[in-house]
C-alpha positions in Angstrom: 17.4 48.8 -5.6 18.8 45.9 -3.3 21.8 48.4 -1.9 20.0 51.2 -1.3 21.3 52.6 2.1 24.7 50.2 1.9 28.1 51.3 2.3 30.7 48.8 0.1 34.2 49.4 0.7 36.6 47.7 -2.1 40.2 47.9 -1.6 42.4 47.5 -4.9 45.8 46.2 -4.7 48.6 46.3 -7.0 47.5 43.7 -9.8 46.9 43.6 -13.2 43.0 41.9 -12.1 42.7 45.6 -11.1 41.1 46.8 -14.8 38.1 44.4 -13.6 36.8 46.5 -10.3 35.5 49.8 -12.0 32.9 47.5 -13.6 32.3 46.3 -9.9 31.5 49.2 -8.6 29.1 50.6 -11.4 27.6 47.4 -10.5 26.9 48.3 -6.8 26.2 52.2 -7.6 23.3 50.9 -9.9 22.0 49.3 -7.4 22.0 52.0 -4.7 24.9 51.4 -2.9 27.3 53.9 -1.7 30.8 52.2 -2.6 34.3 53.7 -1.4 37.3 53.1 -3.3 40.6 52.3 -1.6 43.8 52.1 -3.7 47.3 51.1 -2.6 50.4 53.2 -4.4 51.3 50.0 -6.5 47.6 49.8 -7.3 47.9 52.8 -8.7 50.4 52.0 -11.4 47.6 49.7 -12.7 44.7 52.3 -13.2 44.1 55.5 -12.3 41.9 57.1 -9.1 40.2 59.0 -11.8 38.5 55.9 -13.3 37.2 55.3 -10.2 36.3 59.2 -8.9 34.4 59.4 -12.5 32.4 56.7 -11.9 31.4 57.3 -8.7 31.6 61.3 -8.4 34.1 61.2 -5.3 37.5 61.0 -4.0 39.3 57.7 -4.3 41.6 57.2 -1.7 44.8 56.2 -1.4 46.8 58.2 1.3 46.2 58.2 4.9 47.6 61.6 5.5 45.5 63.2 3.1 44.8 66.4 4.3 41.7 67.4 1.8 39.9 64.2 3.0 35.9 65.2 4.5 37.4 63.1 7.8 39.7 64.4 10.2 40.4 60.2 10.8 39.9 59.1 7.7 40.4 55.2 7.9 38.6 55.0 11.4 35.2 57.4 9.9 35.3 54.9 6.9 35.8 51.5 9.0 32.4 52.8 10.5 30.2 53.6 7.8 31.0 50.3 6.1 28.9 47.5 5.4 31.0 45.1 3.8 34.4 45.4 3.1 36.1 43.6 -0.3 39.8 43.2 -0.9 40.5 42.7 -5.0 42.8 42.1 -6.5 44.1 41.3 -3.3 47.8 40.8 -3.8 50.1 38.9 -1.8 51.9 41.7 -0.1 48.5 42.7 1.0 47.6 39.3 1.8 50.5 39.0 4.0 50.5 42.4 5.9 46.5 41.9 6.7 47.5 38.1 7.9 50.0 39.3 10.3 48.5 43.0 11.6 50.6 45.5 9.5 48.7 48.7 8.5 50.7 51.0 6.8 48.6 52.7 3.9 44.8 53.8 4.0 43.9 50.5 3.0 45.4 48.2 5.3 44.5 50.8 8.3 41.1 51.1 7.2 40.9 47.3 7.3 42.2 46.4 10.2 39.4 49.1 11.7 36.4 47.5 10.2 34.0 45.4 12.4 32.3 44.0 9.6 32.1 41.4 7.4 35.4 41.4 5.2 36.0 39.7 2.0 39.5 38.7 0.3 39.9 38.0 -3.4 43.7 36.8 -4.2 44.7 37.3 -7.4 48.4 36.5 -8.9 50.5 34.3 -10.4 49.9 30.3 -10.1 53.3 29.9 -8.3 53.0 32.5 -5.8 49.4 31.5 -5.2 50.4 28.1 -4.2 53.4 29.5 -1.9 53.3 27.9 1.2 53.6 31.3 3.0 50.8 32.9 1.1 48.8 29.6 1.3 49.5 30.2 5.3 48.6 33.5 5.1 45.3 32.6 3.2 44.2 30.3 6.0 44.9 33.1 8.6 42.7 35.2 7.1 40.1 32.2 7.1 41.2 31.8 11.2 40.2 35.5 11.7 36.7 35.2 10.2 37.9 36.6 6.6 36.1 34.7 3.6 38.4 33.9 1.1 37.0 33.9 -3.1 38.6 31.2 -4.7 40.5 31.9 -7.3 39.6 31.0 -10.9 42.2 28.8 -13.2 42.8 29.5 -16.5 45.6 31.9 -18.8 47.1 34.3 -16.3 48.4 37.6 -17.3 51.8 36.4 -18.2 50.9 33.4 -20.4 50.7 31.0 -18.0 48.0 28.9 -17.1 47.0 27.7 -13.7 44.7 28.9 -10.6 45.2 32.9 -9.4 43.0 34.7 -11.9 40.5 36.6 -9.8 36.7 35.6 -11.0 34.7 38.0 -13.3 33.5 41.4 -11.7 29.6 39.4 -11.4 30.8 37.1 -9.0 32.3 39.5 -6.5 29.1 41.6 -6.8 27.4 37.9 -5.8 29.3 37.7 -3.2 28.8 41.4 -1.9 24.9 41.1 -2.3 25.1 37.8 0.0 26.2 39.6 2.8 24.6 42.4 3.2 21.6 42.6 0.3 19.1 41.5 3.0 18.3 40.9 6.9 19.2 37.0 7.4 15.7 36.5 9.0 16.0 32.9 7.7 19.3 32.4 9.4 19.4 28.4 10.4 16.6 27.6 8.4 17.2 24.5 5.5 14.9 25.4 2.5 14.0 22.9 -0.2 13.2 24.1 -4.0 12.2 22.6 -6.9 12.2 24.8 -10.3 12.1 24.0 -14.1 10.4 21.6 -15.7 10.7 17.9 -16.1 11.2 15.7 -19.5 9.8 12.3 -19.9 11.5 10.2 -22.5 9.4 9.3 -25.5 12.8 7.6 -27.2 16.5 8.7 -27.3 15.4 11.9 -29.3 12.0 13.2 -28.2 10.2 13.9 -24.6 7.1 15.0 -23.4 7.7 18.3 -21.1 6.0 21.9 -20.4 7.0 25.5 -21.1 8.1 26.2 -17.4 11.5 28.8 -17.4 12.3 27.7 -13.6 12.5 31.7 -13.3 10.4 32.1 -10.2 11.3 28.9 -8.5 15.3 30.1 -9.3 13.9 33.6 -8.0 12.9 31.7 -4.5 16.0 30.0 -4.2 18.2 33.1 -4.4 16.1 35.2 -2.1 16.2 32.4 0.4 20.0 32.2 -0.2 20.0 36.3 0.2 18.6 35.9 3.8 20.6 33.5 5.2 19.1 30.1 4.9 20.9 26.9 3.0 19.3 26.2 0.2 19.1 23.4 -1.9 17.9 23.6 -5.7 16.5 20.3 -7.1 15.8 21.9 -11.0 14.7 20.4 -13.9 15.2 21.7 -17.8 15.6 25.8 -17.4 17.2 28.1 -19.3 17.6 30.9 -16.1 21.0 31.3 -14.1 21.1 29.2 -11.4 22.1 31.3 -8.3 25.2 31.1 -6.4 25.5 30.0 -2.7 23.3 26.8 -3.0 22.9 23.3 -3.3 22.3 22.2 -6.9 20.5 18.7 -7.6 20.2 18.5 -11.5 17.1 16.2 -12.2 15.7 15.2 -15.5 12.7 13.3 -15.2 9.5 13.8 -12.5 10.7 10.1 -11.4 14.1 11.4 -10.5 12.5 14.8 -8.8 11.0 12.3 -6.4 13.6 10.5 -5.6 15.4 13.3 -4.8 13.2 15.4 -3.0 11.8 12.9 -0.9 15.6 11.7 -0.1 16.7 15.3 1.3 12.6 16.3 2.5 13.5 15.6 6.0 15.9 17.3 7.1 14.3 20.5 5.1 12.6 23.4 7.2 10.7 24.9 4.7 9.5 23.0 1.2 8.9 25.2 -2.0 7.5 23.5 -4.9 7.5 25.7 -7.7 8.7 23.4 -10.9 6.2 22.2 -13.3 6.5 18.4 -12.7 5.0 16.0 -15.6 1.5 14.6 -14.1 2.3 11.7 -16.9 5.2 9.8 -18.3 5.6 7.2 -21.2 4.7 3.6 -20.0 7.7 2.5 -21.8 10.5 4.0 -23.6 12.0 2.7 -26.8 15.6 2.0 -26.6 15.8 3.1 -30.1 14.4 6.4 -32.2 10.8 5.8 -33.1 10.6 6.0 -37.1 8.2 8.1 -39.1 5.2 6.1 -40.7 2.3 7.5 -42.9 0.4 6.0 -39.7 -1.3 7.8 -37.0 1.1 7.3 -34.0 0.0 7.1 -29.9 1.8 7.3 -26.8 0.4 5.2 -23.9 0.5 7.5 -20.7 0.9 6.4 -16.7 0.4 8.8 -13.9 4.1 9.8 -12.6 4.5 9.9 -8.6 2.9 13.1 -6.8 5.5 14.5 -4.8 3.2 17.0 -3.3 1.1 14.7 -2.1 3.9 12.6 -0.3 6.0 15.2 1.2 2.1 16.7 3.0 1.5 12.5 3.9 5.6 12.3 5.4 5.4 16.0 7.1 7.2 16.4 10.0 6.3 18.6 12.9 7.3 22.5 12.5 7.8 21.8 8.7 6.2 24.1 6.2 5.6 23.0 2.9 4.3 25.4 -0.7 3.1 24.4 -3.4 2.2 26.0 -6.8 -0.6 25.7 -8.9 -1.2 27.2 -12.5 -4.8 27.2 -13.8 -6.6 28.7 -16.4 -10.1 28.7 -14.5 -11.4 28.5 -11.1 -8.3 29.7 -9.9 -8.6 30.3 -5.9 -11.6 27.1 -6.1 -8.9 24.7 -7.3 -6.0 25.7 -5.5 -7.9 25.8 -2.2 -8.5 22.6 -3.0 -5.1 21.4 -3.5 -3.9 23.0 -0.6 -6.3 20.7 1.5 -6.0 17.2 -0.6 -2.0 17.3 -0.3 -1.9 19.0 3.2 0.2 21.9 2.3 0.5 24.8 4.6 0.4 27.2 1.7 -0.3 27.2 -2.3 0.9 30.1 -4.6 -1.8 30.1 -7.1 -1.8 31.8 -10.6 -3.6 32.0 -14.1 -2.2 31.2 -17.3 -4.7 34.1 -18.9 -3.6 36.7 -16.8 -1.3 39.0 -17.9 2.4 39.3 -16.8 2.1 35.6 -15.1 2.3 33.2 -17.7 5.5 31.0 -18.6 8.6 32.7 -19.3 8.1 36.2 -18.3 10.1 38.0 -15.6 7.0 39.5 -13.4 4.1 36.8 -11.7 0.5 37.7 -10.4 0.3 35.3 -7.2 -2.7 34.7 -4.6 -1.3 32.7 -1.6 -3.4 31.1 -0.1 -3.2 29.0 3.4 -6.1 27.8 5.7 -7.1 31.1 7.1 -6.7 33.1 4.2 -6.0 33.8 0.3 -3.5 36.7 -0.4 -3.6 38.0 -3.9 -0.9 39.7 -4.8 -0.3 43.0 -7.3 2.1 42.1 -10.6 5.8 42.2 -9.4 8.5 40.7 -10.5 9.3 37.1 -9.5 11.7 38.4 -7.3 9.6 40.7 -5.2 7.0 37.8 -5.3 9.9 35.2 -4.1 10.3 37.6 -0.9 6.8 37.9 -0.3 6.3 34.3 -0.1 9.1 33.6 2.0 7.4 36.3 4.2 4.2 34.5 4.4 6.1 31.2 5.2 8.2 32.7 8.2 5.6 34.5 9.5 2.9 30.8 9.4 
């Protein structure tokens, strides 16, 4: 579980979003966290403590005096044990009294006591939103080393449509799991990634392409994203969620993966070539759909541009740069083998034939291998597999 041994601390305001943060914090629970529920009064008039003490099987809190409290200082013993603290619905009274020091209820006290990282999610009406005093307010917040979630725009609670909504219960928990979900060991690092797989236009209507998901090179990119480094995504065609919190360079074609990789590969740290880039592409492609005949058709084939090969040719001093390599024989022989002919400083090598690390599936079975060594890994799933690699690469 990601939260295992985490203390989340969500604050809930008086708002209608308020209906969305139970889901929330069944979120965290499931994975392991330990989450704390603050309420103000108002908030209270929107849903019930009980909601929130039945999903989580203890007191929610909403006074400061509350004498059957476990603390004997309750909002200093909490500002302590928390990890992360989240404001949402975060109303604009609330907004206001943080901005400008006021703490009089649990959760504004508990706030102003926390020394870690805190996280505000406005949510109201369009109008009061974009009041220049909130708006103010907002950027104090920002000043003091808050980070603000942008609110979404679309129908608000009273019919009106504009920006104030606050986003879906998933993107909070995105945001929670970037801050605290793992040690930022990668911290000032730039780390490039390539997932999905490229298309290479037959006509208008058809392609050639592979059955790559993008899963594990989209499970890379998150974990690197989880541990502090910026991250850009260059993808192809994949069906997975692209994560949150990183650069995203949509590609089509292998020719357009190399023109954008090799345009961002030197300012990168670390390289991660995980999508499944076309070795061949149509030497031409008709302007207009190809028609059925009774006749035999063929395709003429040229090799496409080996961007492994150029990024090891153009590598610059301190930079570390995976590659991937599927086979379906002569697994480690091959990939050693590529990991010398493109100058790479690892490869993650799979088969196709072994089970749990084909196309598609959720779990891989990876040997990494570098110069000194080959590194085969149990089944796990591509996230656990994600980390590892990043492991090997920080620790090259």
């Amino acid at each position: 579980m990601l939260l295992n041994g985490k203390c989340v601390v969500i604050g809930v305001t008086g708002s209608i979003a308020a209906y969305k943060i139970p889901n929330l914090a069944r979120m965290l629970k499931k994975q392991g966290a330990d989450v704390e529920i603050l309420m103000t009064p108002n908030a209270c008039n929107f849903i019930n403590p009980i909601t929130f003490e039945s999903l989580l099987g203890h007191k929610c809190l909403v006074e400061t005096f509350d004498r059957n409290f476990q603390y004997s200082v309750e909002h200093v013993a909490l500002a302590k044990k928390a990890d992360v603290v989240l404001i949402a619905p975060a109303s604009a009274n609330v907004i206001g009294k943080v901005a400008s020091g006021i703490a009089d209820d649990m959760l504004t006290t508990t706030v102003m006591a926390c020394t870690c990282t805190k996280i505000v999610s406005p949510a109201m009406n369009h109008n009061m939103f974009h009041n220049p005093i909130v708006q103010d307010n907002i950027e104090k917040l920002r000043k003091f080393g808050y980070k603000i979630v942008e609110p979404d725009r679309g129908m608000l609670a009273n019919g009106d449509s504009g920006d104030g909504r606050m986003p879906e219960p998933e993107v909070l928990y995105e945001y929670i799991l970037r801050e605290i979900a793992c040690e930022k060991d990668l911290a000032g690092k730039r780390v490039l990634v390539t997932a999905g797989a490229t298309r290479e236009s037959i006509d208008p209507v058809r392609f050639i392409t592979n059955h790559s998901s993008g899963k594990m090179g989209i499970a890379v990119a998150k974990a690197a994203m989880l541990r502090g480094a910026e991250v850009t995504l260059v993808a192809g065609h994949t069906e997975a969620q692209l994560p949150p919190f990183v650069n995203y360079v949509p590609v089509e074609s292998a020719e357009d993966m190399f023109n954008a990789v090799t345009q961002l590969s030197n300012k990168q740290d670390f390289i991660i070539k995980a999508a499944a880039v076309a070795d061949y592409t149509p030497k031409t492609t008709a302007d207009n759909k190809i028609k059925k005949s009774d006749n035999d058709m063929s395709i003429e084939l040229k090799r496409t541009k080996d961007i492994l090969k150029y990024l090891g040719e153009h590598k610059r001093e301190g930079q570390k740069i995976c590659g991937f390599s599927m086979e379906t024989e002569n697994v480690i022989e091959n990939s050693s083998k590529k990991l010398h002919s493109k100058n790479c400083d690892m490869i993650c090598a799979n088969s196709l034939r072994t089970a749990g690390a084909g196309f598609g599936v959720d779990t891989n079975v990876i040997t990494m291998i570098t110069k000194d060594d080959a590194d085969e890994l149990p089944l796990m799933s591509k996230e656990e597999a994600a980390h590892r690699i990043l492991d090997k690469l920080r620790d090259l």
